[in-house]
C-alpha positions as CSV (number, residue, x, y, z in Angstrom):
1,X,-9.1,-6.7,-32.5
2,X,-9.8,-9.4,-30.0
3,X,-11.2,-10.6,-26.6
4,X,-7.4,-11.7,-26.0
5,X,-5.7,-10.9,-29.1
6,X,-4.7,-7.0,-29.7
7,X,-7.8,-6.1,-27.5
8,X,-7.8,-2.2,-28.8
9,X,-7.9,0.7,-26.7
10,X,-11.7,1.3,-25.7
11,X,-10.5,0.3,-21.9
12,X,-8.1,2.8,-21.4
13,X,-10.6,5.6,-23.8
14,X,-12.8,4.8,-20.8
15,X,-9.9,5.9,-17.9
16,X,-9.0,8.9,-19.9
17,X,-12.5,9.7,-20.3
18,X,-13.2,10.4,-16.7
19,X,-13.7,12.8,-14.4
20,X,-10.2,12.5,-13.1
21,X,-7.5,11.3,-14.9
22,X,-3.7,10.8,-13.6
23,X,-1.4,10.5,-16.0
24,X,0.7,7.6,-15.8
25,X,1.7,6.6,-19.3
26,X,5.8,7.8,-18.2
27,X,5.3,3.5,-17.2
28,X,5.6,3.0,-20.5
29,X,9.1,4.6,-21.1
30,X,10.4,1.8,-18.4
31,X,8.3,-0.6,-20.1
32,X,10.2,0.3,-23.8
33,X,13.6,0.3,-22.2
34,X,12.8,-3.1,-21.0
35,X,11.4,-4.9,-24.0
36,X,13.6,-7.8,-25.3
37,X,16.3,-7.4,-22.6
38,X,16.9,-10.0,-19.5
39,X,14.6,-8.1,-17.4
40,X,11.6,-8.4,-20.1
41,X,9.8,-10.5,-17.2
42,X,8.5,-7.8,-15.2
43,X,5.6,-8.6,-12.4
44,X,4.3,-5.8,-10.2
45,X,2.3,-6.5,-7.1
46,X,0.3,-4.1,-5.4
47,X,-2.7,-3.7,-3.0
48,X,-6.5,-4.1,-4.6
49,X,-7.7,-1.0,-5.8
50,X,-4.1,0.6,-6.2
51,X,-4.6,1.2,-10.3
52,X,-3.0,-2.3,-12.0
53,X,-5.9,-2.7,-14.1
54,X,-5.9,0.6,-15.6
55,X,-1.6,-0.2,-16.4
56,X,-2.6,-2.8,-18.3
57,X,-5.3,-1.3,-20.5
58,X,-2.5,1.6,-21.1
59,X,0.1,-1.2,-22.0
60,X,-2.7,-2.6,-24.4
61,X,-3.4,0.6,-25.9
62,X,-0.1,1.5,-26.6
63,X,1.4,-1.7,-27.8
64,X,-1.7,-3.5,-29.5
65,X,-1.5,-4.3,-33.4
66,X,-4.1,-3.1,-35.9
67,X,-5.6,0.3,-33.5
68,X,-4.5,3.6,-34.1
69,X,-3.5,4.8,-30.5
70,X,-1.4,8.0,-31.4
71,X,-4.1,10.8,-30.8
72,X,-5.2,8.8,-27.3
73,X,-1.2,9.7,-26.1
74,X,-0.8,13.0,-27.6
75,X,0.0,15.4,-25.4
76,X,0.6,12.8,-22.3
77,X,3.7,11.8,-21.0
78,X,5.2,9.4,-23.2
79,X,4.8,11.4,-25.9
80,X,7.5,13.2,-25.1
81,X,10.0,10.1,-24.9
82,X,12.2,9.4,-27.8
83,X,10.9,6.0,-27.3
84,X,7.4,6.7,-28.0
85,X,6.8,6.2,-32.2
86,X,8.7,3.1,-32.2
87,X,6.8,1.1,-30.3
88,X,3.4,2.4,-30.6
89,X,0.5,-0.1,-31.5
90,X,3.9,-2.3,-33.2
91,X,3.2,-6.1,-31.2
92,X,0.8,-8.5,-31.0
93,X,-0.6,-8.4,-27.2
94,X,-2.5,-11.0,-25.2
95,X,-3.9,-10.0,-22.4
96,X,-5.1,-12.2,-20.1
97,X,-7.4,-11.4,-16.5
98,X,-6.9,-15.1,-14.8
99,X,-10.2,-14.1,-12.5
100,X,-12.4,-14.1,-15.3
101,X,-10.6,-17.9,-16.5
102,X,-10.9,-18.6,-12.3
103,X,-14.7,-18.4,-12.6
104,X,-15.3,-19.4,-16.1
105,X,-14.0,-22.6,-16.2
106,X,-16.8,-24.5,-14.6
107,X,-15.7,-28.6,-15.7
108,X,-12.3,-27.6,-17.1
109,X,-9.3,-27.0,-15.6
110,X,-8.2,-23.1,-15.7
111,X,-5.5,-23.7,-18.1
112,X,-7.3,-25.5,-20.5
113,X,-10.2,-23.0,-20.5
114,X,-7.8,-20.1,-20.9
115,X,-5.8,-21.9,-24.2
116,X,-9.1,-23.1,-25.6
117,X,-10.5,-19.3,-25.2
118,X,-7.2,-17.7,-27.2
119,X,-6.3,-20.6,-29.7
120,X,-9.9,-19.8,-31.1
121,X,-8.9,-16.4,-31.7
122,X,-5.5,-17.1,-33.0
123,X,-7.2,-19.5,-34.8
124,X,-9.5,-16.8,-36.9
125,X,-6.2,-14.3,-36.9
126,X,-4.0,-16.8,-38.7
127,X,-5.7,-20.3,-39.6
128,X,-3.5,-22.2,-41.0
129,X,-0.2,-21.7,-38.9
130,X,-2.1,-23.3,-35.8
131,X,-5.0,-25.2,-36.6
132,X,-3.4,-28.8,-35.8
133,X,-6.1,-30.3,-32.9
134,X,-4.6,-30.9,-29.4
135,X,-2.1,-27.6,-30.1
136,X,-1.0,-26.3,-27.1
137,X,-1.0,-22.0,-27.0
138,X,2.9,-21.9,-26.6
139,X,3.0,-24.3,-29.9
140,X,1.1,-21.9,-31.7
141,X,2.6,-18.8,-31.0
142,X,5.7,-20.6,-31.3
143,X,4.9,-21.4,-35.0
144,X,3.6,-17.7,-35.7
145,X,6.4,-16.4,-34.7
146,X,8.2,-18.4,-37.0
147,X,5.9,-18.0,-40.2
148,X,5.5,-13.7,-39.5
149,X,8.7,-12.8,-37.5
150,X,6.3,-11.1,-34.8
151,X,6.6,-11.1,-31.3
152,X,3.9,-11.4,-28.5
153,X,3.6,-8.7,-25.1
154,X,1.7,-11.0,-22.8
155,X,-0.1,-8.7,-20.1
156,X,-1.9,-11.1,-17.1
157,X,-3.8,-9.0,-14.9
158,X,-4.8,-10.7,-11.5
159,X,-2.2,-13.6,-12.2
160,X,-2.3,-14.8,-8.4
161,X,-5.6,-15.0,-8.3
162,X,-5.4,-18.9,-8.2
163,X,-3.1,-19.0,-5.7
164,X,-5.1,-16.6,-3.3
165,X,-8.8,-18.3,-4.7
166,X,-7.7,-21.7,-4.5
167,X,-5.5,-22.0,-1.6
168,X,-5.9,-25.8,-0.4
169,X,-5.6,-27.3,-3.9
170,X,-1.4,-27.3,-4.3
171,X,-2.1,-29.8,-7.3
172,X,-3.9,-26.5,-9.3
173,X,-1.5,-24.0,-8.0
174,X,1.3,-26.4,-9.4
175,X,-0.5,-27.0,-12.9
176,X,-1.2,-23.5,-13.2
177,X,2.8,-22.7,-12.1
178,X,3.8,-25.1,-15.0
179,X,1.4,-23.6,-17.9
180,X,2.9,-19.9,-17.0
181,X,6.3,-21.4,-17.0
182,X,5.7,-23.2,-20.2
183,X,4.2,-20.3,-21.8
184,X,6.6,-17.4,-20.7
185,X,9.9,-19.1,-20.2
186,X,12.7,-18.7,-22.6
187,X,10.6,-18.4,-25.5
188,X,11.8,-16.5,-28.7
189,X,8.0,-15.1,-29.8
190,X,8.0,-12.8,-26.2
191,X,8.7,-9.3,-26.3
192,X,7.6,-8.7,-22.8
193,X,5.4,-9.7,-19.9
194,X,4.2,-7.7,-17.9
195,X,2.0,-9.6,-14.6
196,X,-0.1,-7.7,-12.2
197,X,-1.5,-9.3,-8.7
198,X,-1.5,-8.5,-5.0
199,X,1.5,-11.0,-4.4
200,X,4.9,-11.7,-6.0
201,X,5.7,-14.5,-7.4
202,X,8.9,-16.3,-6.4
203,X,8.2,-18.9,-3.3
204,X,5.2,-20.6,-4.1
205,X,6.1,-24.0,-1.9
206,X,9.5,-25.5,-3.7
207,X,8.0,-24.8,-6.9
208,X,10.2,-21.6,-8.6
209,X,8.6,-22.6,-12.0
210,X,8.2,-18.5,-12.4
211,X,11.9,-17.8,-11.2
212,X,13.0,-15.8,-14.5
213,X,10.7,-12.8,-13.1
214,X,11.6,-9.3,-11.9
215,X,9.4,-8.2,-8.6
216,X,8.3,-4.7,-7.8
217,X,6.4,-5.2,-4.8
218,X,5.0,-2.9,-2.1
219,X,8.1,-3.7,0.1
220,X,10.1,-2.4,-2.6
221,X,9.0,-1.1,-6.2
222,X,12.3,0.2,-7.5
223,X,11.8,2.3,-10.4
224,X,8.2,1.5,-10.5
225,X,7.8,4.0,-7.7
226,X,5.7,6.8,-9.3
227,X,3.1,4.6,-10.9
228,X,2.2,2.8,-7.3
229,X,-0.3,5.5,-6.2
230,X,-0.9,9.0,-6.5
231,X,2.3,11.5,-5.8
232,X,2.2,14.6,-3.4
233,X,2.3,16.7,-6.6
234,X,-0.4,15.0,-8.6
235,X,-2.3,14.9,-5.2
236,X,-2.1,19.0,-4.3
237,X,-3.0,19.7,-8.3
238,X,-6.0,17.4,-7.4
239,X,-6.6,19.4,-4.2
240,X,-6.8,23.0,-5.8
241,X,-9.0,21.9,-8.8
242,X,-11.5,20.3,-6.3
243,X,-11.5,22.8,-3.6
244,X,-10.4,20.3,-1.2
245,X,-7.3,20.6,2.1
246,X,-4.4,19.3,0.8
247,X,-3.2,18.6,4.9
248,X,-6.2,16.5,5.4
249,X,-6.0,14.3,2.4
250,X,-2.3,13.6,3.6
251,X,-3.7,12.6,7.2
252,X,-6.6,10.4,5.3
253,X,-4.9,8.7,2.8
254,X,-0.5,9.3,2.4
255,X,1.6,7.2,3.6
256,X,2.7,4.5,1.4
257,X,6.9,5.4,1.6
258,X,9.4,4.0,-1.4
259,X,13.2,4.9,-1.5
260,X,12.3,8.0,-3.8
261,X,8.6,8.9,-3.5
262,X,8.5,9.7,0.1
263,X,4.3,10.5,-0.3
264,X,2.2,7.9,-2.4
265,X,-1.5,8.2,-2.5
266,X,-4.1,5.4,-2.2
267,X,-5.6,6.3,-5.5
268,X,-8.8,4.7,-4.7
269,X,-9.6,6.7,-1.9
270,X,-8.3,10.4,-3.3
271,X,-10.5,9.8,-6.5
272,X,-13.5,8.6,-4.1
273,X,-12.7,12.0,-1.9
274,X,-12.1,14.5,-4.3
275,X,-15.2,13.1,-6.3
276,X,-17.8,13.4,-3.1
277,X,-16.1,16.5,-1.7
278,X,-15.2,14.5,1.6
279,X,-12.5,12.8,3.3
280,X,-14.1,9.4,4.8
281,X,-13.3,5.6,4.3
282,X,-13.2,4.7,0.3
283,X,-10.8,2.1,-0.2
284,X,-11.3,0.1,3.2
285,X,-15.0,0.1,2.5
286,X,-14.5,-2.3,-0.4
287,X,-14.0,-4.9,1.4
288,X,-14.9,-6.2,5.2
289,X,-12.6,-6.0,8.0
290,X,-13.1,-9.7,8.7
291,X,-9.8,-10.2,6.4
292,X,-7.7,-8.1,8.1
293,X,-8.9,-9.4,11.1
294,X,-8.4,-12.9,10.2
295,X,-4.2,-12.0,10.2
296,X,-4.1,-10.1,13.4
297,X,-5.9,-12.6,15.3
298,X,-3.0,-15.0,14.0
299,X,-1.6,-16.5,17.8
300,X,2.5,-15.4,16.8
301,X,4.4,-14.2,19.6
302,X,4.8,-10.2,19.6
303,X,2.0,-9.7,16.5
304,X,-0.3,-8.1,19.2
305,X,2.4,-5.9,20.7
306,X,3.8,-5.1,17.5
307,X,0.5,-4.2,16.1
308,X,-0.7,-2.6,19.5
309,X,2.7,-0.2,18.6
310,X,1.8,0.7,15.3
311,X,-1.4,1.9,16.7
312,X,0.2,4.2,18.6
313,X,1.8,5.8,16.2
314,X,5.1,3.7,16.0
315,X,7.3,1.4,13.7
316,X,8.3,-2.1,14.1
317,X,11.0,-3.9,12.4
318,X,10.1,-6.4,10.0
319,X,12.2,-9.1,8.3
320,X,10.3,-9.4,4.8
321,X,12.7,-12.1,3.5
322,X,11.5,-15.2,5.2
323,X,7.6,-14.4,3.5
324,X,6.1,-16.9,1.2
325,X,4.4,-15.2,-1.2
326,X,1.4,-16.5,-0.3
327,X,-1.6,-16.2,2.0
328,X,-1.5,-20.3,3.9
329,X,1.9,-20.7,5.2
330,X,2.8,-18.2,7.8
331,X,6.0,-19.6,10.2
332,X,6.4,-16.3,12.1
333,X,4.6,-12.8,13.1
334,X,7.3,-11.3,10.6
335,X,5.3,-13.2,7.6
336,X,2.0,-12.1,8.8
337,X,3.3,-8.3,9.0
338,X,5.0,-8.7,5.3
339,X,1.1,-9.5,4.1
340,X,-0.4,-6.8,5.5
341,X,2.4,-4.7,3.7
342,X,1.5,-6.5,0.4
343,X,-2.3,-6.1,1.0
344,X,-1.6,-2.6,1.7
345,X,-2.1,-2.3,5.3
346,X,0.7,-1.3,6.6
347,X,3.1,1.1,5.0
348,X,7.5,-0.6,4.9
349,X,10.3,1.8,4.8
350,X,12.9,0.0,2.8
351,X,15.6,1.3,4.1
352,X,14.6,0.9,7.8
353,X,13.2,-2.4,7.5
354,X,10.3,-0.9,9.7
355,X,6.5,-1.4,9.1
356,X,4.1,1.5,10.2
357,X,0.2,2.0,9.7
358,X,0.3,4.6,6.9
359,X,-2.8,6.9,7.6
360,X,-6.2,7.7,9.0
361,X,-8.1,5.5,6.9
362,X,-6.0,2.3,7.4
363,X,-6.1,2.8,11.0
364,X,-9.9,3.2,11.2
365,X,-9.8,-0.5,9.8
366,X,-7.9,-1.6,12.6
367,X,-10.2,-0.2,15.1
368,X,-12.7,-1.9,13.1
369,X,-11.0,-5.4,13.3
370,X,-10.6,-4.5,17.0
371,X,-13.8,-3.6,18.2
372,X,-15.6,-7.1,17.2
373,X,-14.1,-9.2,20.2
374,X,-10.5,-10.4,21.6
375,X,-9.2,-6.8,21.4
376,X,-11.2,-5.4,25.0
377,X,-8.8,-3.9,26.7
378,X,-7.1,-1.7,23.7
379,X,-10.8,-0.6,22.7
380,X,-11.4,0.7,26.2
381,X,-8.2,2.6,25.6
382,X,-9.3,4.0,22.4
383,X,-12.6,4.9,23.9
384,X,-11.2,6.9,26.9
385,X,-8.4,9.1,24.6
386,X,-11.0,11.9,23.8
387,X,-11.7,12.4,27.4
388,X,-7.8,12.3,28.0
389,X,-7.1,14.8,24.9
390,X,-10.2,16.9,26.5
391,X,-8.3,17.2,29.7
392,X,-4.4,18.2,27.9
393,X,-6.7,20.7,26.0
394,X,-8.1,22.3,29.7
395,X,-4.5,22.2,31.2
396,X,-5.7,19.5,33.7
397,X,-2.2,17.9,34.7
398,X,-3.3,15.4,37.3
399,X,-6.4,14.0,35.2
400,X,-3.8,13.4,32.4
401,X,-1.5,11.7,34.6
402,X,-4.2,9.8,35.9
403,X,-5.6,8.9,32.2
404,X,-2.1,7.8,31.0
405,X,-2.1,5.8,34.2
406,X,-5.3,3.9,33.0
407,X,-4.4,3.4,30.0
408,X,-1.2,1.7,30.8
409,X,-3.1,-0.9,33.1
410,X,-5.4,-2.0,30.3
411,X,-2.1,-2.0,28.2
412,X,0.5,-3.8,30.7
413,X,-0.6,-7.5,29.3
414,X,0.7,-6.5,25.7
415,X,3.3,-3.2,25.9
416,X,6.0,-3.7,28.1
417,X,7.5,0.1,29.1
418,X,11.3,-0.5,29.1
419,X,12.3,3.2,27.0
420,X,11.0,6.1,26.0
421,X,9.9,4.6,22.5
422,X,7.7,2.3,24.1
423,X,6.5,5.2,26.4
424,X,5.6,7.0,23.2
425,X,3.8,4.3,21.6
426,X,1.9,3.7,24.3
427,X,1.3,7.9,24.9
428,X,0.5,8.0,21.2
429,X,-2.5,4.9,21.7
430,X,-3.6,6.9,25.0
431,X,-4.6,10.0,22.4
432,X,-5.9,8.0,19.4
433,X,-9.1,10.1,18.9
434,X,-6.5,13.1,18.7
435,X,-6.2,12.1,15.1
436,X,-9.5,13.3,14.3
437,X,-8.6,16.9,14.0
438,X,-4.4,16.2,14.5
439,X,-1.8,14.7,12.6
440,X,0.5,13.0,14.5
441,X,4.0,13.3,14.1
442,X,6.8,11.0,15.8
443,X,10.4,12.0,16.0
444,X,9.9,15.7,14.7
445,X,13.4,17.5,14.4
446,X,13.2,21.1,15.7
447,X,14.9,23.2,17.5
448,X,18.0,21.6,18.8
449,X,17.1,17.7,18.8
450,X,13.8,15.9,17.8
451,X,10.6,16.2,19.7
452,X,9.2,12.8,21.1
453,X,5.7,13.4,19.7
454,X,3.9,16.8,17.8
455,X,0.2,16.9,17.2
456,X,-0.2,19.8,14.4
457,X,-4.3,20.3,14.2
458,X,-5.9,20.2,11.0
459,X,-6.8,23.6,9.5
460,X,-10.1,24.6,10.5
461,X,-10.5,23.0,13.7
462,X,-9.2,26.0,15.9
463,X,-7.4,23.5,18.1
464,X,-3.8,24.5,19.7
465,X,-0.7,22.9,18.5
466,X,0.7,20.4,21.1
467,X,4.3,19.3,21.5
468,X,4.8,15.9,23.9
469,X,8.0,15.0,25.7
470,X,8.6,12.1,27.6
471,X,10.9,11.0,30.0
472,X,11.7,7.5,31.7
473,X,12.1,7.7,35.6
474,X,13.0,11.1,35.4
475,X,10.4,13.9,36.4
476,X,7.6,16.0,34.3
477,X,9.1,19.1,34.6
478,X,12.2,17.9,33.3
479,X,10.3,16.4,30.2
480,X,9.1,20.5,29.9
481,X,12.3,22.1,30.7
482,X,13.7,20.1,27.7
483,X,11.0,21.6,25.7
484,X,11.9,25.0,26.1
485,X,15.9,24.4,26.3
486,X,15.8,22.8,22.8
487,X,13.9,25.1,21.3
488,X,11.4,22.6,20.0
489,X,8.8,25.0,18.9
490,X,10.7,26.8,16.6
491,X,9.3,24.2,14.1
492,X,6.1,25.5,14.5
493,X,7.6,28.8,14.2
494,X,5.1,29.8,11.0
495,X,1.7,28.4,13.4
496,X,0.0,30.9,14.2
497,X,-2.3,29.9,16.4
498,X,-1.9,29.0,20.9
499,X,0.9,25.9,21.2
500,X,0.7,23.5,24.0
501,X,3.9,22.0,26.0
502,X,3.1,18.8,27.7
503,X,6.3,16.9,29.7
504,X,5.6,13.5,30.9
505,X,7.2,11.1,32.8
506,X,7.2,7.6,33.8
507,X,8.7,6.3,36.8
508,X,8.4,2.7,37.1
509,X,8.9,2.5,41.1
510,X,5.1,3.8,41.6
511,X,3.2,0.9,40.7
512,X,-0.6,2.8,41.6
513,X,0.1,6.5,39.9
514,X,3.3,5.6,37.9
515,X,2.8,8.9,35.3
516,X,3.3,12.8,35.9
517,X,2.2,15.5,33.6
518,X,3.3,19.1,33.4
519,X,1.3,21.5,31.1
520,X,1.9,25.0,29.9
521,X,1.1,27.1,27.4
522,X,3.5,28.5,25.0
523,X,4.3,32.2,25.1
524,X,5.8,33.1,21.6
């Protein structure tokens, strides 16, 4: 066993080893069914921190020559797959982190650094077949294959890391394009190859040198779904054995929505959380908010707005298509959203085409990025929704009203009111700091019809349940009467505790006190 070469299966001893372990090795059955077809090229991009490391060192465990892997998978997942004895520890693997070639290779190129690094151990594995000088590593696993009949997985963890390191240098990037191309493309001695990174890999510039590859990005992971994050199920069974409120680690840290997992996890953070015994920022905390900052300062027309929405709660439509795959050329607000999808700030729904900001945590960052300059008025917002959530909690009507009324001045340069959607993102930014001890819930189908906005408090804080409808030049009471006509509570039918009915209005012919409120209290 190798640095490169069949590295063994001490990395993924050490992720089974600790405290908490999610299984994931069902990757592997997808992984089998793949091996040696057209879609062998497989490269999954997800967010930092979201668990592609520890893939690969399950990948390398199970495939790697010369280790003895079986009692490491007994009992997991994968056992159970027909799939599992036939291709356990059966291939030579290379794996390959490009960030550790990235900083090593102080007055070489990355690509010669990396094939001088593995020929040496290909060298000491089999001498003879590729110990012509000036041999390229294609040429000698080209010839090994030939003299043993045995095929290579190639694993590459961080395989973007050039183009997201090394940004201004396009004759690098284009080098590095070429060696992968070289190395992967069309060869007979590759079984599979599976890349990792943060971004996919098919519009670098003009250059498609990496065009063979299958994505499974965070805008859509197809079948790669369940290995993403952490499901609801795996996160309740981590809930109960840590003694932790399965509601609040949805509010914290859910959020990230594929076709078929509605629920995944940031991993990071739940681990962090469950670990510490309290919900708080993990994943954001690894890194500053100056780079998320840096892309919503970008000047595109309707990013603000757009972002300002998602704030309060809502979606935006997002055309992911036009996106370069990388982090330099942005034409429109549309490629700077796609970005923060792939960097895992804002959660996509697939089949809406809409982006969203998936959860507490993720939104705290924003606040963050906000709160250092060029952001003013939305902060003052922010800062005056406890006082407005203090005043729906008292039943104050006409201080409501007169806080929504407020907050739509400091928001009139960036949200234009022309619906009751934008009414409710707007309504939704206005009681931010509810979020604290509420999940928020847009579009809640009860009763007969959908409720504009819910806010269901999180157990423990002894807060009342609130149900929000709004109406567009119409009148408060209206907004209430629909409340009770529709039924709208009867989704909170099984909460116990006092329920609040606020109807608001907006009537855009008075420009100095444009809102009304109504509140009541429900009497089940």
């Amino acid at each position: 066993m190798g640095i490169y070469l069949n590295p063994g299966n001490e990395g993924f001893l050490e992720a089974v080893s600790s405290k908490i372990y999610v299984d994931k090795t069902g990757l592997i059955k997808y992984t089998n069914e793949l091996m040696n077809t057209e879609q062998k090229y497989i490269c999954v991009s997800r967010p930092r921190r979201f668990g592609k490391s520890m893939a690969l060192k399950m990948l390398a465990a199970y495939y790697s020559r010369g280790c003895d892997s079986a009692a490491l998978f007994a009992k997991r997942k994968i056992e159970r797959n027909k799939s599992f004895e036939k291709h356990l520890n059966k291939y030579n693997v290379i794996f390959l982190n490009m960030q550790q070639f990235l900083i090593g290779a102080l007055r070489q190129s990355v690509t010669e650094y990396l094939e001088q690094e593995v020929l040496e151990e290909l060298h000491e594995e089999y001498g003879e077949v590729c110990s012509r000088t000036g041999i390229s590593l294609a040429d000698a696993l080209r010839r090994i294959y030939a003299k043993t009949r045995q095929q290579f997985i190639i694993l590459i963890d961080e395989w973007d890391c050039v183009m997201r390191e090394r940004q201004e240098s396009e004759t690098l990037q284009r080098q590095y394009l070429d060696f992968l191309r070289n190395l992967l493309k069309d060869q007979p001695f590759v079984a599979l190859v599976y890349v990792t990174g943060i971004l996919p890999v098919k519009k670098y510039g003009q250059h498609s040198a990496l065009n063979m590859f299958w994505e499974y990005s965070m805008v859509d992971q197809s079948f790669f779904e369940e290995y993403t994050g952490f499901t609801e199920r795996e996160v309740k069974a981590l809930c109960k054995r840590y003694g932790m409120d399965f509601a609040e680690a949805g509010s914290w840290y859910d959020g990230y929505q594929f076709t078929r997992f509605r629920h995944i996890y940031n991993p990071k953070s739940v681990v962090e959380a469950m670990l510490r015994h309290r919900f708080s920022n993990y994943w954001t905390s690894t890194e500053t908010y100056d780079a998320l900052k840096l892309y919503m300062d970008m000047d595109f027309d309707g990013l603000r707005s757009d972002i300002i929405k998602m704030l309060g709660g809502g979606r935006v439509r997002v055309n992911t298509r036009s996106f370069q795959n990388d982090m330099r050329n942005f034409k429109i607000k549309d490629d700077v959203l796609t970005l923060l999808i792939h960097l895992g700030y804002l959660g996509y729904d697939f089949d809406a085409e809409e982006a969203f900001i998936p959860n507490k945590e993720i939104s705290r960052e924003f606040e963050s990025a906000m709160s250092v300059g060029g952001w003013s008025e939305v902060m003052r917002i922010l800062k005056a929704s406890e006082e407005l959530l203090e005043a729906t909690l008292a039943g104050d009507a006409e201080r409501v009203a007169a806080g929504l009324d407020l907050a739509h001045m400091e928001a009139a340069s960036i949200l234009t009111y022309n619906d009751e959607n934008s009414i409710a993102c707007a309504i939704g930014l206005a009681y931010y700091s509810a979020r604290k001890e509420y999940k928020m819930i847009r579009e809640l189908p009860v009763g007969r019809g959908f409720a504009d906005i819910v806010f269901l408090p999180l157990p423990c804080t002894a807060k009342p349940a609130i149900v929000v409808e709004l109406k567009y030049d119409r009148t408060a009471k209206a907004a209430l009467q629909q409340i009770k006509d529709r039924q709208y509570t009867q989704a909170l039918e099984h909460y116990a505790g006092e329920i609040l009915l606020v109807g608001i209005n907006y009537d855009k012919t008075k420009f100095d006190k444009p809102h009304s409120c109504a509140i009541e209290k429900f009497i089940k």
